[in-house]
N, C-alpha and C positions, 0 to 999 in steps of 0.2 A: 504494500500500500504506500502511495507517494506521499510524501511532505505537502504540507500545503503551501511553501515557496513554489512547489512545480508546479499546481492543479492549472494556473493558463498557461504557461509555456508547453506541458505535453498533456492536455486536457484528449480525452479519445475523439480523437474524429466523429467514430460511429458509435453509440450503444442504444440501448433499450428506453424505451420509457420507462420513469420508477413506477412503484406499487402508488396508488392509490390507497391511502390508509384514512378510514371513514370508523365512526363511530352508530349505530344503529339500533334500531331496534332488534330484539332478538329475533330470527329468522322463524315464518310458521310450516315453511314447507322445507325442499331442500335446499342445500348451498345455490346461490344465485352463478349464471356460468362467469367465468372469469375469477372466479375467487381460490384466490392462491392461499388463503388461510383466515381462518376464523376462530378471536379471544375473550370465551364470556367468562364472566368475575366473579368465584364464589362459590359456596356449596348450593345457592337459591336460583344456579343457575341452568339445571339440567342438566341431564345428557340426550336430549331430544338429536343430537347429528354424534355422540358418542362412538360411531363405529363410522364416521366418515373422518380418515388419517387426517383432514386440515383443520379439523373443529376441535381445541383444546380449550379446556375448562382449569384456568390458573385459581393456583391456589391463593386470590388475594382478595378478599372480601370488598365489596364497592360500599362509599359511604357516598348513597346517593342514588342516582335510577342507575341500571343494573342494563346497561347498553354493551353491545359485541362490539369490540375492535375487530374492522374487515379489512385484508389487504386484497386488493382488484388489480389483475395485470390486463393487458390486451394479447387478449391468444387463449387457447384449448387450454385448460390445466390436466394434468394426469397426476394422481396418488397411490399412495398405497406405504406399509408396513414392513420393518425387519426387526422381525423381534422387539427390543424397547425403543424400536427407532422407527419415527411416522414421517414424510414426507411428500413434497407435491412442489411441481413444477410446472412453467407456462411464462409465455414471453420472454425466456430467456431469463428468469428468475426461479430462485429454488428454494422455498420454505424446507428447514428439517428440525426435530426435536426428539430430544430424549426425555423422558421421566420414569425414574429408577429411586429404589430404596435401598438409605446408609447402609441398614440393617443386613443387606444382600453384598454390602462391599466394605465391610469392616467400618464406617464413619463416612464424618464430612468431606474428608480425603480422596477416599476409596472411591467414594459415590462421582466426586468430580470428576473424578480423572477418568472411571470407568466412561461418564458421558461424554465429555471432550475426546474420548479417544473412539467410541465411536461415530460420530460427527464429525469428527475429522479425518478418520476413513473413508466417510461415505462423501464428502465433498471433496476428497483429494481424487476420487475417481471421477466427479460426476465433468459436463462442461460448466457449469457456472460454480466454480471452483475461489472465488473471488467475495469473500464474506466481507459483508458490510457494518452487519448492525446482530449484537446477542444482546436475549435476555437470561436471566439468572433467576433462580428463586429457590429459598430453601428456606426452613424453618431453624427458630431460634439463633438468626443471625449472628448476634453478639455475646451468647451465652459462653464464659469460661472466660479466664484470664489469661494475659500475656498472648505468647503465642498459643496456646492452647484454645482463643477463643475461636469460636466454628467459623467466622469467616475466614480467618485467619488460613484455618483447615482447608476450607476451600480453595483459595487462592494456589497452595501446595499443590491440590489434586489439578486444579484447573492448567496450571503450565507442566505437570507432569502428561497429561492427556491433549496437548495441544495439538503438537506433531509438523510437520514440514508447511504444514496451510497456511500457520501463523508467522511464517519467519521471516516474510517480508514486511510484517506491522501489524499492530493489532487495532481492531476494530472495534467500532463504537460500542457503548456495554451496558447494562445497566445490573445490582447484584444487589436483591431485596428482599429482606425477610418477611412469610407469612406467617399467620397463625393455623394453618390445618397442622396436620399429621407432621411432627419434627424432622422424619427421616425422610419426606417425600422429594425430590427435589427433580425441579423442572427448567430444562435447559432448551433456548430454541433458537435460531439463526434465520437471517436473510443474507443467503447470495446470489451472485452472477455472475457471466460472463467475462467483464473486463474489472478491470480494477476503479479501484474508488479513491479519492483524496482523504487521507487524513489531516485532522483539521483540530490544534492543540487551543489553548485559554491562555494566552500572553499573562493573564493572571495568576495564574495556578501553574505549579509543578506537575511534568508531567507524570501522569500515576504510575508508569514503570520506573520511573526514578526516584519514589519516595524513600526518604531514608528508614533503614533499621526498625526505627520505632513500630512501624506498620505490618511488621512478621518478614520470618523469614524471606517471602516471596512476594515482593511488590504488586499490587493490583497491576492486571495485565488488560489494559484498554485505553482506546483512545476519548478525546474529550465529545469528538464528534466523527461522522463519515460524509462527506460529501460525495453523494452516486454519482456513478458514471454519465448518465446524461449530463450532470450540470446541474438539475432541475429540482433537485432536494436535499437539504441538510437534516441528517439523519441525529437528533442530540441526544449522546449519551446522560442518564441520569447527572443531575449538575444541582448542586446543594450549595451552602455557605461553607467553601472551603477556598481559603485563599492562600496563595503559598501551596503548602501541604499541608496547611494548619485547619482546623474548624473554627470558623469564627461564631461570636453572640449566642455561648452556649446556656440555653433554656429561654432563649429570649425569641419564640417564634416571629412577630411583626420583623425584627431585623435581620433574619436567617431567612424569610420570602424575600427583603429588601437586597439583599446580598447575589441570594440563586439569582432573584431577577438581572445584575450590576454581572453577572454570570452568563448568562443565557445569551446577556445582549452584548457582549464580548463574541463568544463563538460566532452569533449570525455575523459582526463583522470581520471577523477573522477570518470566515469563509464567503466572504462577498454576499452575503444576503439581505436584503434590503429590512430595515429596522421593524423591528415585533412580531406579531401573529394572529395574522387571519382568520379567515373563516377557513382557508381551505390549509389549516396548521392544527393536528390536535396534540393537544397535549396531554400528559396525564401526571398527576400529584399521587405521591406514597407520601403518607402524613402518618406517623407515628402513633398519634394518642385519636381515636377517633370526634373525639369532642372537639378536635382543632380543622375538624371537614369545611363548619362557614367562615371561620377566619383563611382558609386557604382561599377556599372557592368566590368568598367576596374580593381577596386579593387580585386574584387572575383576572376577574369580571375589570376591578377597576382596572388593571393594566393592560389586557388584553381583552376587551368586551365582545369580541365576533370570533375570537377560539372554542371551537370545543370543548372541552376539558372531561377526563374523565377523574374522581379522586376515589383512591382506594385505600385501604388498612394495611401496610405494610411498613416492616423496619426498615433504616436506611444502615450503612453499613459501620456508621460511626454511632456510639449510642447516647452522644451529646448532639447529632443530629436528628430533628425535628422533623425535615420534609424534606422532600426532595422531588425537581421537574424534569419531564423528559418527553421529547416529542420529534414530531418533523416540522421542517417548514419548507414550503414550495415556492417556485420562484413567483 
C-alpha cells in the first residue's frame, strides 16, 4: 500500500468503483442484487438471511434504530463458505470474514492469529488481493493488565497471522470491544484488485510505531485507506489520541471535540473536501451507553446530513470514551 506522498503522482489509471456503503432498513425478502455484504447490530437483530455467506450479525448492540450496514458494488456478486471463512465477491471487490472461538484456539492470541491466517490465505490466492479496510471485534477488550491485557493479546495473534498480504502496508482498521459471548471474535475485510493509498494523521503517531508502552506488538493499521478509484476515504476508527497519547480522559464533550480536530485532519491529508454528507456514514462505538444523545446530538451538530449509526462497544484504550469511523465520498 502507497504513502500518501505518492497517491497523485502514481494514482491507478484504471480501477473499480468503491462499494457503496448505505445504512437501511433491515431487509424483508432476500439480499437486494449487487450486495456484496450485509451488517445488522445485535442479538435483536435476526438471522432472517443467517445462511446467506454476506449477511453477518456483529456482535455490537445498537443504541438507537437497529439499521443494516449495506455494501453495493456494480456487477453479479457470487458467495459462499470454507469452513469459519464466508465470502462474496463482485465488481472486482471481495468481502471475506472469519468468526471463531478463543476457546477453540487457546485465547485472544490463538483466536487472532488462527483468523488473520486464514484471510490471508484466502486473499493471497484470490485477484482482489489488495485489502483496504478490516474490522475487529472481540469481547472484553481491555480486561487484564500490562501486556496481559486481551487487546494487547490480540495484537500478538493478529501480526503473527498476517502473512505476505500485509507486507507492503497495513490497512485501515478498526479493533472494538462487544459485550456478547467473550470468546467470540469477529474479523472481516474489504478488498480489491489494485492497490489503495494509505493515508496517516500528521497529528498522531503512527500506530505501528507506538512505543513499548502499548504491548509487545504495536497496533498494526493505518489511520485511513484511500481506494483505488480516488472516490473514497475509507477512516479507520479515530478517537482523542494525539501523539500516541489519549487525550481529556473521562471528559466525553472534549474526546468528541478532539476525534472531530481528528477526523478533519485525515479528510485533509487525503484530499477530501471538508466534513460529511449525506452520502458519508459514519458510525460511533460509545463506551457507557447513557452517552448515545450526547454522541449523536454531537454529530447532528457537526455533521447534520451524515448518517450515523451509534452502537455499544469498547474502544481499545479504556480511558477512551468513543470512538468515529466511516467513509467519505468525493
Amino acid at each position: 500500500m502507497r504513502p500518501a506522498s505518492d497517491m497523485r503522482e502514481h494514482a491507478p489509471l484504471v480501477a473499480r468503483p468503491s462499494p457503496t456503503v448505505t445504512y437501511r432498513e433491515p431487509p424483508t425478502g432476500p439480499l437486494p442484487p449487487g450486495t456484496l455484504a450485509a451488517f445488522a447490530f445485535g442479538r435483536g437483530a435476526g438471522m432472517a438471511h443467517g445462511d446467506d455467506a454476506r449477511w453477518l450479525n456483529v456482535a455490537l448492540e445498537p443504541l438507537g434504530e437497529g439499521l443494516v450496514e449495506t455494501w453495493t458494488v456494480d456487477g453479479d456478486v457470487t458467495h459462499g463458505r470454507e469452513g469459519d471463512l464466508r465470502w462474496s465477491r463482485g465488481g472486482g471487490w471481495l468481502y471475506a470474514a472469519v468468526e471463531c472461538h478463543e476457546t477453540d484456539h487457546g485465547g485472544p492470541a490463538g483466536a487472532a492469529e488462527y483468523a488473520y491466517r486464514l484471510l490471508s490465505a484466502f486473499v493471497a490466492a484470490a485477484p482482489e488481493r489488495h485489502v483496504q479496510r478490516i474490522w475487529n471485534y472481540l469481547g472484553a477488550i481491555n480486561a487484564g493488565a500490562g501486556d496481559d491485557e486481551r487487546y494487547k493479546q490480540f495484537c500478538n495473534g493478529r501480526i503473527a497471522g498476517m502473512g505476505e498480504v500485509f507486507a507492503q502496508g497495513f490497512p485501515a482498521a478498526s479493533a472494538i470491544g462487544h459485550h456478547a459471548d467473550q470468546g467470540l471474535l469477529q474479523v472481516y475485510l474489504l478488498a480489491t484488485t489494485r492497490e489503495g493509498t494509505r493515508v496517516e494523521n500528521p497529528r498522531q503517531v503512527s500506530a505501528w510505531r507506538y512505543p513499548r508502552q502499548y504491548g509487545r506488538t504495536p497496533p498494526s493499521f493505518a489511520r485511513a485507506t484511500l481506494l483505488p478509484a480516488n472516490d473514497v476515504l475509507a477512516i479507520s476508527g479515530t478517537a482523542a489520541v494525539v501523539g500516541h497519547a489519549s487525550a481529556h480522559a473521562g471528559d466525553l464533550g472534549a474526546q468528541l471535540a478532539e476525534t472531530r480536530r481528528n477526523l478533519d485532519a485525515l479528510l485533509a491529508e487525503g484530499g477530501l473536501p471538508d466534513g460529511f454528507d449525506a452520502r458519508a456514514p459514519l458510525k460511533a462505538y460509545v463506551r457507557h451507553p447513557g452517552d448515545a444523545g450526547v454522541v449523536r446530538d454531537f454529530a447532528r451538530a457537526c455533521w447534520p446530513e451524515a448518517p450515523l449509526l451509534v452502537v455499544h462497544g469498547d474502544i481499545c484504550r479504556e480511558e477512551l470514551l468513543v470512538e468515529i469511523d466511516g467513509w467519505r465520498y468525493r
